[in-house]
N, C-alpha and C positions, 0 to 999 in steps of 0.2 A: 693459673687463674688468679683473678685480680680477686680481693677480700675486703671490704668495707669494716672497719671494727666500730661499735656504738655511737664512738664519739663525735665520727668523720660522717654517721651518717645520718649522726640526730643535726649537724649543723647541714647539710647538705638538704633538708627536710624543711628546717627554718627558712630556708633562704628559698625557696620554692613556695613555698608559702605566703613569705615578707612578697614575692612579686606577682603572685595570680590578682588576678580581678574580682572584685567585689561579686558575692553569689546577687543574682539579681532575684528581688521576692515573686511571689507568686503572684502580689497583685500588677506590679510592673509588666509581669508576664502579660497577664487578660488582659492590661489597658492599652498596649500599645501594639499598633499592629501595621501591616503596607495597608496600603487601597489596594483592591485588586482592580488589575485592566483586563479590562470583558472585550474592549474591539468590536469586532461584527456583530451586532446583538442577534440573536435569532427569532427574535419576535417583533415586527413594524407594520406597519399600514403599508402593504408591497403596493399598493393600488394610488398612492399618493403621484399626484404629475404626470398620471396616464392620459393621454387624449385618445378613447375608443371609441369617438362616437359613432364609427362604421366598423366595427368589428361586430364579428356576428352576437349578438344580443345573448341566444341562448346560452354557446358555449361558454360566452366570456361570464357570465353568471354562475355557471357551473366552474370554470376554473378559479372564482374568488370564493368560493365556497369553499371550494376541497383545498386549496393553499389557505385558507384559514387566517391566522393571525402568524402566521409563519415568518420570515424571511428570505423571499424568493423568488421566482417565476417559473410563469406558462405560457409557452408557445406551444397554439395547436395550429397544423396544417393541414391540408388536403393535400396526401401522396398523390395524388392522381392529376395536381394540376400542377402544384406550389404555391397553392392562396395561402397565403397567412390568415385563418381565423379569427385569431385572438391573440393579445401579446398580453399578457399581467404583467406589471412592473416594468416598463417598457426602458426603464432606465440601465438596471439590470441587464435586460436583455442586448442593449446595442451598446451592453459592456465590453472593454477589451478581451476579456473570454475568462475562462480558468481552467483549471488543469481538470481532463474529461474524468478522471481515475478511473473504473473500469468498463466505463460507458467504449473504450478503444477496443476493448475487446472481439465484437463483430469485424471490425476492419482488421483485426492479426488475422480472424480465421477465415474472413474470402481470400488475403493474399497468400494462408498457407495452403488454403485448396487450389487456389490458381494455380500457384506453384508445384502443385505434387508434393506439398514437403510434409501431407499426411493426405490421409481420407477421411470418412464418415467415423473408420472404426479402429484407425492407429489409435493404440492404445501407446500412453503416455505415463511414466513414471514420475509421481509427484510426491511421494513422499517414503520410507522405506518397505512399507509393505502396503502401498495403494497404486495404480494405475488406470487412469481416465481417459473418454474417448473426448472427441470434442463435445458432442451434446451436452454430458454431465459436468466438463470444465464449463461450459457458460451457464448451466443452469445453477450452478453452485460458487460462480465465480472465483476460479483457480487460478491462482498469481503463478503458482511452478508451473503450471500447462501453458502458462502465454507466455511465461518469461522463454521457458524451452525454445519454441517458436520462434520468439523473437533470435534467439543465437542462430537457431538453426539458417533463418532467413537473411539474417545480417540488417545494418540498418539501411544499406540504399534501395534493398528492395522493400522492408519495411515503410519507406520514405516515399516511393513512387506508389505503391497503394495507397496509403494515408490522402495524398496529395491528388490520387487519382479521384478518391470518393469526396473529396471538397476541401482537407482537412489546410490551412492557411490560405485559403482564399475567404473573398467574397461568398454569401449565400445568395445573397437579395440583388434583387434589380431596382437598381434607380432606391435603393433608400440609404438618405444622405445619413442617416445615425449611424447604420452598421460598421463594425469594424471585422477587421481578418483575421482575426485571432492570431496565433503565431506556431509557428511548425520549425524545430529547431534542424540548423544546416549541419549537425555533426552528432554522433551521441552525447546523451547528458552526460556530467561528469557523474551523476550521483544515480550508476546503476549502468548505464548506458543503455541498449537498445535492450536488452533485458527487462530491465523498470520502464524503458518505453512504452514496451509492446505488451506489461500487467497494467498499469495503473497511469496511465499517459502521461511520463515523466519529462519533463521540458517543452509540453504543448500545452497551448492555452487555446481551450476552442469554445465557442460560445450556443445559448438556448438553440439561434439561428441553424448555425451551422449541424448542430448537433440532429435537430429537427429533419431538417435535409436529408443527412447524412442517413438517417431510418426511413425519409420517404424514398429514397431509393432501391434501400434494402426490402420494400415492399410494395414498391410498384412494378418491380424484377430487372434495374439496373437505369432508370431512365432520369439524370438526375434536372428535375426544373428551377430555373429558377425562381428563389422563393419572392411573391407579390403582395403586398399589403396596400390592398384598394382604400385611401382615407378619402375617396370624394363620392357622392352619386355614378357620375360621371365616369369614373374608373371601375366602379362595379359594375355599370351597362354594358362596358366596353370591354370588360378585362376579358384576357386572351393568355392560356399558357406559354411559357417562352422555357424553351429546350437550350440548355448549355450543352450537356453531351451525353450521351449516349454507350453504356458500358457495355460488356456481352461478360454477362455473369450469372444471368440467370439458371444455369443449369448448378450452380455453384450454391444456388442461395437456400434449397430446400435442409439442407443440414445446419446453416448457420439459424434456420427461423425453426426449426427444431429444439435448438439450444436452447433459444427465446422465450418458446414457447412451455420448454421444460420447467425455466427461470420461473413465470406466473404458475406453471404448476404444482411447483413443489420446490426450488427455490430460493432466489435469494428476495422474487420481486412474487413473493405466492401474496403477500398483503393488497394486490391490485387486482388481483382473482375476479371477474365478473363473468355469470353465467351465459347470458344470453348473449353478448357481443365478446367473445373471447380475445384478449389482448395478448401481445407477444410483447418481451421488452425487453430491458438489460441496463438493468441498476449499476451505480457506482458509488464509491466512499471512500474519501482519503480527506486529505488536509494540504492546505496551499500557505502562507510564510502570515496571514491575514485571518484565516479562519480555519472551521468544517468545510469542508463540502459534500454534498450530496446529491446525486443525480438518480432519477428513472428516466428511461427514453422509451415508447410504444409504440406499437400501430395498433386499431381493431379491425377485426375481421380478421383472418389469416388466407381466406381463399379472397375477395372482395373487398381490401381495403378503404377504409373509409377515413379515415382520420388521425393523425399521428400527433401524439402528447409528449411535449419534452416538459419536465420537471426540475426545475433545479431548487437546492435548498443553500442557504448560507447561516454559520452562528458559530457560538463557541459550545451550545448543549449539545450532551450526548443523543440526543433526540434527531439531531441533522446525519441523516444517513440515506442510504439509497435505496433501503429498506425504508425510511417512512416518506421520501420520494414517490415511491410504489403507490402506498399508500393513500398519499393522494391522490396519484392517478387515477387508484380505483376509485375514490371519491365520485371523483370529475366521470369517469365512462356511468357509472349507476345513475348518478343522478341525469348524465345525458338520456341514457338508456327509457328511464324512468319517466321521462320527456318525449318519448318515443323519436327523439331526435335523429336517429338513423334513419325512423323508418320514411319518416316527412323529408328527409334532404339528400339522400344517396339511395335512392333507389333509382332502377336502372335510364334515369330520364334526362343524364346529363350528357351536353353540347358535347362538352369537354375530352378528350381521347390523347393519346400521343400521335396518332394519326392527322391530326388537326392543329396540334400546336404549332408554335411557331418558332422555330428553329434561330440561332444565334449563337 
């Protein structure tokens, strides 16, 4: 063992000394500091550059309400046709998309009931001493229950479900804004089909598509395409138009179970409304740019009426899919409170999939 003796290690002391850095004082400290970069703000005028002058009046009042002074959007639709009712922040919306986080959820669990690769009540290992069915993974949104799934399935069948329910195309007919969001051709690198199929890792899917995507889920597989009447002339005339046509409905009563668990106890229980009961499936994660935060809905569970997609953007803790919900519930109360179901969807509509018109 090596032995330093006083002398060798009082000059070795000096010389460590002779070369550190000036202590810097404590006022130096408080005065000098970065800026900080904030990025996405989370709070704007989301309503700026909108042209709604034919979007339905009530809802679109109700949706600039409950988005608030937020950083966001709202698309509400009609499951039943694919009318676009309302678009807040239309800029937003016919954005190139973001990543859904775990708003993909519903699409892991039709393609793993199609599949056989569980049922109502495989019960699913998530953690060392818990095990989940589907219902309680969506209603509590469980990254280990999807991510499972996703191995189990692999990603090209992950890939032709996704892709079956909308996910990188088009929503809309005829509107020159939308874009396709993106649906990656291989797993990501960061997780692969795993991180895919919890928090929709390397897809960018937008308010539109997202919207869709639940109006199928709850019109029991019929997906339309979605229409944004902006003239007189188009709302006289408007006609739903049929893209395709899924056979899933026998499939769907467990996945709107989840849904429906989700609003009641929950990750999306803050969207809770009594008398028009909502089903949904919140999301939250972070993209290279911001927060994000998703709720997606329908109301009514037997009758649907109306599906609310909610997106939020920021850098506050407050952008979550838990206050997505949030406002959603805003928006159905105050619709509610309007009596607005009861004046527009009751049983007196043209409209049917029997009638539409196919494309």
């Amino acid at each position: 063992m090596y032995r330093l003796n006083h002398a060798v290690l009082g000059a070795l002391l000096l010389s460590i000394f002779a070369f550190a850095p000036p202590a810097t004082s404590a006022v130096a400290r408080t005065t000098t500091h970065r800026p900080r970069v904030r990025g996405v703000p989370t709070f704007v005028d989301s309503t700026l550059g909108d042209i709604a002058t034919f979007d339905d009046p009530v809802v679109r009042q109700a949706a600039i309400a409950g988005l608030g002074r937020y950083n966001g959007s709202v698309v509400a639709v009609d499951p039943n046709t694919g009318r676009i009712l309302s678009i807040v922040n239309q800029k937003l919306a016919f954005s190139s998309g973001f990543i859904p986080c775990s708003t993909i959820k519903p699409v892991i669990a039709v393609a793993a009931l199609e599949e056989n690769v569980i049922t109502r009540d495989t019960m699913i290992k998530v953690a060392p001493r818990l095990y989940l069915n589907l219902v309680e993974a969506l209603a509590h949104s469980n990254n280990a229950f999807f991510e499972e799934l996703g191995r189990r399935m692999g990603f090209e069948t992950v890939s032709h479900y996704a892709r079956l329910l909308g996910l990188g195309e088009l929503a809309g007919y005829d509107l020159a804004e939308e874009q396709p969001g993106a649906f990656p051709s291989e797993p990501p690198k960061n997780g692969g089909v795993a991180r895919m199929s919890s928090f929709g890792e390397g897809i960018q899917i937008t308010p539109l598509q997202l919207a869709s995507l639940v109006s199928t889920l709850a019109n029991g597989g019929t997906i339309y395409y979605l229409q944004y009447p902006r003239s007189e002339a188009e709302i006289a005339n408007f006609q739903p138009r049929i893209k395709r046509r899924l056979d899933i409905e026998s499939l769907l009563p467990d996945v709107r179970d989840g849904m429906l668990a989700a609003v009641l106890y929950g990750t999306a229980r803050l969207s809770y409304l009594d008398d028009e009961q909502a089903l949904g499936k919140t999301g939250t994660c972070s993209d290279s740019a911001s927060r994000v935060g998703w709720f997606v809905s329908y109301a009514d569970q037997v009758h649907p009426k109306i599906v609310i997609a909610v997106l939020m953007r920021g850098h506050g803790r407050v952008v979550t899919g838990s206050m997505a919900a949030q406002i959603a519930g805003r928006i159905y109360r105050r619709l509610d409170g309007e009596n607005y179901f009861v004046d527009k969807f009751a049983p007196k509509s043209n409209f049917s999939a029997d009638t539409a018109t196919a494309h």
